[in-house]
C-alpha positions as CSV (number, residue, x, y, z in Angstrom):
1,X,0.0,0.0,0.0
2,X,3.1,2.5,0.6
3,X,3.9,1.9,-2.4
4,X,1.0,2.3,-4.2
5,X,0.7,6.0,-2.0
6,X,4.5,6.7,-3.6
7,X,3.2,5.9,-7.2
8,X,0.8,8.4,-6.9
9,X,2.6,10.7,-5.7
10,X,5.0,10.3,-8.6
11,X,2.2,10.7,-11.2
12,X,1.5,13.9,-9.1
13,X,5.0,15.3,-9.9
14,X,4.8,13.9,-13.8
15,X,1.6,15.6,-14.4
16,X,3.2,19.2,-12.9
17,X,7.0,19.3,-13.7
18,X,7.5,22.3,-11.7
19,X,7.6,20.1,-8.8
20,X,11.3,19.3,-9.2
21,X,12.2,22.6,-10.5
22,X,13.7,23.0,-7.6
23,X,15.5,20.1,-7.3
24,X,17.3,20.8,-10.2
25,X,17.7,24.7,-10.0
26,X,18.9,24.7,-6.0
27,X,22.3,23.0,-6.2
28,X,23.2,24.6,-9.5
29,X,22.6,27.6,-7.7
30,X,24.5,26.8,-4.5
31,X,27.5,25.2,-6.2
32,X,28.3,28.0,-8.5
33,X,27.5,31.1,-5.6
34,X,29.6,29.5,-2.7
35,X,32.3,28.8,-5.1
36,X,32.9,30.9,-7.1
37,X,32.3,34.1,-4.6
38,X,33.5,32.4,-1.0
39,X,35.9,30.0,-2.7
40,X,39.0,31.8,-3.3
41,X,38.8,33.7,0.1
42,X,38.2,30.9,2.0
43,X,40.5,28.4,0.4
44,X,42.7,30.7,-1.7
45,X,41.6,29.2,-5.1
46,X,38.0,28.2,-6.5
47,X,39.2,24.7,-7.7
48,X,40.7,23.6,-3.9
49,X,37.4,24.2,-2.4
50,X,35.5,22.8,-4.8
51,X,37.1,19.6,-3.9
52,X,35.8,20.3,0.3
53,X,32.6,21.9,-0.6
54,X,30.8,19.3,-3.5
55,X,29.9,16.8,-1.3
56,X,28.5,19.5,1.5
57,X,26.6,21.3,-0.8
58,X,24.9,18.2,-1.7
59,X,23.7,17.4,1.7
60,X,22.8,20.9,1.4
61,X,20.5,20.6,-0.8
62,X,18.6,17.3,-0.1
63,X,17.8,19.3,4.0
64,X,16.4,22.4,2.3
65,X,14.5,20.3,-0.6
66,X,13.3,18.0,2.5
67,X,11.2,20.9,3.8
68,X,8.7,20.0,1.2
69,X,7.4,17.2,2.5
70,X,6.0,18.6,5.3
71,X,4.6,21.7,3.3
72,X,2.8,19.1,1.2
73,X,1.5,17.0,4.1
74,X,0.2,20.3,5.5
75,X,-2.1,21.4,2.7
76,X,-3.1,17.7,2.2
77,X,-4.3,17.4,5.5
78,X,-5.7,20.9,5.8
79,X,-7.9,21.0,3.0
80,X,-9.1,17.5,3.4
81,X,-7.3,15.7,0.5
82,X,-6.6,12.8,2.7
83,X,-10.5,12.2,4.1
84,X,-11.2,9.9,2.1
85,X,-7.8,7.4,2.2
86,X,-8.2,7.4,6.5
87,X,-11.7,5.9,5.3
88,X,-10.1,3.4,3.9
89,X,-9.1,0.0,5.6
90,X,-5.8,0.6,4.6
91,X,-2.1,1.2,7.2
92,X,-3.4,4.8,8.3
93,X,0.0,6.0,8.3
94,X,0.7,4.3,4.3
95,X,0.0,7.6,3.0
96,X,2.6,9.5,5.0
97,X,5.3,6.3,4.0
98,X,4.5,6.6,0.3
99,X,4.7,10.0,0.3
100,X,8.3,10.1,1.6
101,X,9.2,7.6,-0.4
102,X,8.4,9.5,-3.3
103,X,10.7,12.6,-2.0
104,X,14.0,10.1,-2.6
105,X,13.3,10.4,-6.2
106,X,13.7,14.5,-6.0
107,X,16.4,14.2,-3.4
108,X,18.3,11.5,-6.0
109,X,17.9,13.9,-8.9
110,X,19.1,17.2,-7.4
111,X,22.4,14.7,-5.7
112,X,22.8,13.9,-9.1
113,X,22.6,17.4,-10.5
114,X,24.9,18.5,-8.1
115,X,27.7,16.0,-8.4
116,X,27.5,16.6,-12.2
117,X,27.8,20.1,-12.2
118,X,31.1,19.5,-9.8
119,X,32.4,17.3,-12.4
120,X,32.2,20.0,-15.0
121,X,33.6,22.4,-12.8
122,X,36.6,20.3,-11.9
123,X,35.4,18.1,-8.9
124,X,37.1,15.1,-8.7
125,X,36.2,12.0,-6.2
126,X,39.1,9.9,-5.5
127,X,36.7,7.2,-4.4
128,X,35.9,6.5,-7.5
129,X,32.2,5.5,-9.1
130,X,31.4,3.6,-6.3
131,X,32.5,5.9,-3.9
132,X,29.8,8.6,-5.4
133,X,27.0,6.0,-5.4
134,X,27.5,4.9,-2.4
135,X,27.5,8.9,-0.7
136,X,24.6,8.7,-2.7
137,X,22.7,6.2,-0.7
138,X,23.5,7.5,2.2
139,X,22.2,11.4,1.4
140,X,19.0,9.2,0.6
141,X,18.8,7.8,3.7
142,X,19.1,11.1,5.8
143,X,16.9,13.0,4.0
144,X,14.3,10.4,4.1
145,X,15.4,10.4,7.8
146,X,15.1,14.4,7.8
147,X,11.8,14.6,6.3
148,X,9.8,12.9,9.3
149,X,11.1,15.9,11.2
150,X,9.0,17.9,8.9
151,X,6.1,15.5,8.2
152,X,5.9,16.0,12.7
153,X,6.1,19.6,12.1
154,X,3.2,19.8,9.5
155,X,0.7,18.5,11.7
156,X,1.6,20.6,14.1
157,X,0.8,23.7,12.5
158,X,-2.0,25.5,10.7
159,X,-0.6,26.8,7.3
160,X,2.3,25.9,5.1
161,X,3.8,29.6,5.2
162,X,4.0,28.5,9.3
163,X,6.1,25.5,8.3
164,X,8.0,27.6,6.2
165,X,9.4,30.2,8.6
166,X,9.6,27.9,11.7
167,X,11.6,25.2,9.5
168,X,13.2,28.1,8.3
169,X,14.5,29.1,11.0
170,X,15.6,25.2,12.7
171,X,17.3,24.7,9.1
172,X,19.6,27.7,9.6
173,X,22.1,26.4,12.7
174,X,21.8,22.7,11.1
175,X,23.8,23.9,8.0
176,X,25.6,26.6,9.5
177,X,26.6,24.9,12.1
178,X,28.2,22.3,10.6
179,X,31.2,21.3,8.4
180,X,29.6,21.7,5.3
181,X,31.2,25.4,4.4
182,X,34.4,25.1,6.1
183,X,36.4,22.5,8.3
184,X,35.8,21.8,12.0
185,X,39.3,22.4,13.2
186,X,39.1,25.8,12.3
187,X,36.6,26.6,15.1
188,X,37.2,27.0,19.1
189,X,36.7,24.4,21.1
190,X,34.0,24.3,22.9
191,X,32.1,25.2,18.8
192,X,33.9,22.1,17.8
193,X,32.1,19.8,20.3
194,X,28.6,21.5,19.4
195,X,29.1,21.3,15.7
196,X,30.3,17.5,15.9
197,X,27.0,15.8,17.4
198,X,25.3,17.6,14.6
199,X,23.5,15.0,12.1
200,X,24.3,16.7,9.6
201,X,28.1,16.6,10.0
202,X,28.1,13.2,10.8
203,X,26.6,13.2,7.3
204,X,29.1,15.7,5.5
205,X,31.7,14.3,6.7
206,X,30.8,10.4,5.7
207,X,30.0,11.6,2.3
208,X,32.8,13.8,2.0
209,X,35.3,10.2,3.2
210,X,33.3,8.0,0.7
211,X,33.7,10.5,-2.3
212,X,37.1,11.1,-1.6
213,X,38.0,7.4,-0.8
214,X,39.3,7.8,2.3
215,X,36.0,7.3,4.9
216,X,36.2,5.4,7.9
217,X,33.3,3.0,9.1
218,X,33.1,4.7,12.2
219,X,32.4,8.0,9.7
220,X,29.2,5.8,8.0
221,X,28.1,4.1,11.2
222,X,27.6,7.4,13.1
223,X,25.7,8.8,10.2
224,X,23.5,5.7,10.3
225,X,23.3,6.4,13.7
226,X,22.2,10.3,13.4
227,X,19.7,8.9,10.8
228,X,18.1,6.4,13.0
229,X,17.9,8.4,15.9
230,X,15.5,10.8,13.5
231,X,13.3,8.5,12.5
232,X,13.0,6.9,15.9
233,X,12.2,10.2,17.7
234,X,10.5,11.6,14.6
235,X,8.3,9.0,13.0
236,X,6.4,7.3,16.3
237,X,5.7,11.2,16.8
238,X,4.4,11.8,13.3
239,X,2.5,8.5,13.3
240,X,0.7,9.6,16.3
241,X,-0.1,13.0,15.0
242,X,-1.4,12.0,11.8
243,X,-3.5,9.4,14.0
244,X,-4.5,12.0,16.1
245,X,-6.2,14.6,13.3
246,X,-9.8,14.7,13.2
């Protein structure tokens, strides 16, 4: 049945290609701003940072593309879209499963744009094919892992424009508080130790290792770990909350 939700929601996206417009238009964006304006001041030449930033910006891009989920959830539920599937004997919570599992094909396609864009630009991953696809997975696995944080925060509140601000505003230390723009021993201390047990730097940096060829499995395992920990937290609470309305 989640399946048959995520088909749906793929015929949704078919039907109005301006779905994934930002999928595709985000990391070109991204890439090209940070560096070709912050690149040479922060790592003295656009091509050395390139080869640090790639892999963040990609991470980048699936959390901010990740808000939509919720946003979509929001007006689905608010206008009564989903009525009649709760009437349904179906898994309640199959809509909210197929849904996300749709998302991975936007995440997979703006990864992809990304990376290819890098390539052009002079990116090069030392860990090889596999090495890519496999920092590919696991950017799958935390946005899908993200997005129930969002799914929990769009039925929560009233309008998508809420969800929009308030994830907004959580968004904004997640990313810049992390490794994705610049290295971790750069920072003080006591920064360090905050911006470590960020998920999303447990992230950066195993994608970063598995492009370059040079990750650890303690580097993949505590990404896991950060990804599980959402989803454990975040989907029992979104379950409950979809269960919950009306």
């Amino acid at each position: 049945m989640c399946w048959i939700f995520c088909q749906r929601a793929l015929f949704k996206v078919r039907r109005d290609p301006q779905q994934v417009f930002d999928a595709v238009l985000f990391p070109v964006m991204v890439t090209l701003v940070f560096t070709f304006l912050f690149g040479g001041a922060i790592a003295g030449s656009t091509d050395r940072y390139l080869q640090f930033l790639l892999p963040g910006v990609v991470v980048l891009t699936v959390v901010m593309i990740s808000m939509n989920t919720g946003i979509a959830l929001n007006v689905a539920v608010s206008t009564g879209i989903d009525d009649r599937f709760r009437s349904m004997p179906v898994w309640r919570p199959a809509m909210l499963v197929g849904e996300l599992l749709s998302d991975i094909v936007r995440y997979l396609m703006a990864s992809v744009v990304a990376v290819l864009l890098g390539l052009l630009l002079g990116y090069r991953p030392h860990g090889g094919f596999l090495g890519v696809v496999a920092a590919l997975a696991l950017i799958q696995v935390f946005a899908f892992s993200l997005a129930w944080v969002w799914t929990a925060l769009g039925l929560v509140v009233d309008k998508p424009q809420t969800i929009m601000t308030l994830s907004g505003i959580g968004v904004f230390p997640l990313l810049f508080g992390s490794n994705i723009f610049v290295a971790t021993h750069s920072m003080p201390g006591w920064l360090q130790a905050v911006v470590n047990v960020n998920p999303v730097t447990r992230t950066v940096t195993a994608v970063r290792g598995l492009m370059a060829g040079d990750a650890t499995g303690w580097h993949v395992v505590t990404a896991l770990v950060a990804c599980a920990v959402l989803v454990a937290v975040f989907g029992p609470l979104t379950v409950h909350l979809y269960n919950r309305e009306r």
